[in-house]
N, C-alpha and C positions, 0 to 999 in steps of 0.2 A: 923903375916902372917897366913894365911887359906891352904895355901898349893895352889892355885890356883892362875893361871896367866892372866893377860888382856888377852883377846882373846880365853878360854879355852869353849868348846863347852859344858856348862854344862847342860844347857837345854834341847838338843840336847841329851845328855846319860841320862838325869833322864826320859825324856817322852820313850825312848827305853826301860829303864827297868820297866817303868811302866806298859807297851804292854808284856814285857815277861817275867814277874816275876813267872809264872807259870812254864814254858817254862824253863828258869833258876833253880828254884828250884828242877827241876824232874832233870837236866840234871848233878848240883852238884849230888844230891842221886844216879845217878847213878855212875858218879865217885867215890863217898866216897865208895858206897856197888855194886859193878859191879857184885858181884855174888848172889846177890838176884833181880837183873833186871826183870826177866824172870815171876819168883813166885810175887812179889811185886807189880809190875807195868803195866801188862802185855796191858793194854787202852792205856796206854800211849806211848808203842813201836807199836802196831798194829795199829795208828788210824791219821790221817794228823791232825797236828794239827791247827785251826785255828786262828791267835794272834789278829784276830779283833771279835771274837765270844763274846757276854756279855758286848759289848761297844753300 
């Protein structure tokens, strides 16, 4: 078993994280280190982000 069931939408979650794997990535680091947010990352809090930009 794969851990995955008839009918599980898996195509559906890989193309989502494909689109915001950026978007994801900043948003763990900021969970992991919330008090370096500020100093760190400071683009990425000031700026909208756009998830179809580079496609």
């Amino acid at each position: 078993g794969t851990g995955l069931n008839e009918g599980d939408t898996v195509v559906v979650s890989g193309l989502f994280l494909i689109d915001s794997e950026a978007n994801i990535t900043g948003a763990l680091e900021r969970m992991r280190h919330p008090e370096k947010t500020e100093s760190s990352m400071p683009a990425m809090s000031d700026q909208p982000v756009n998830m179809h930009s580079g496609h």
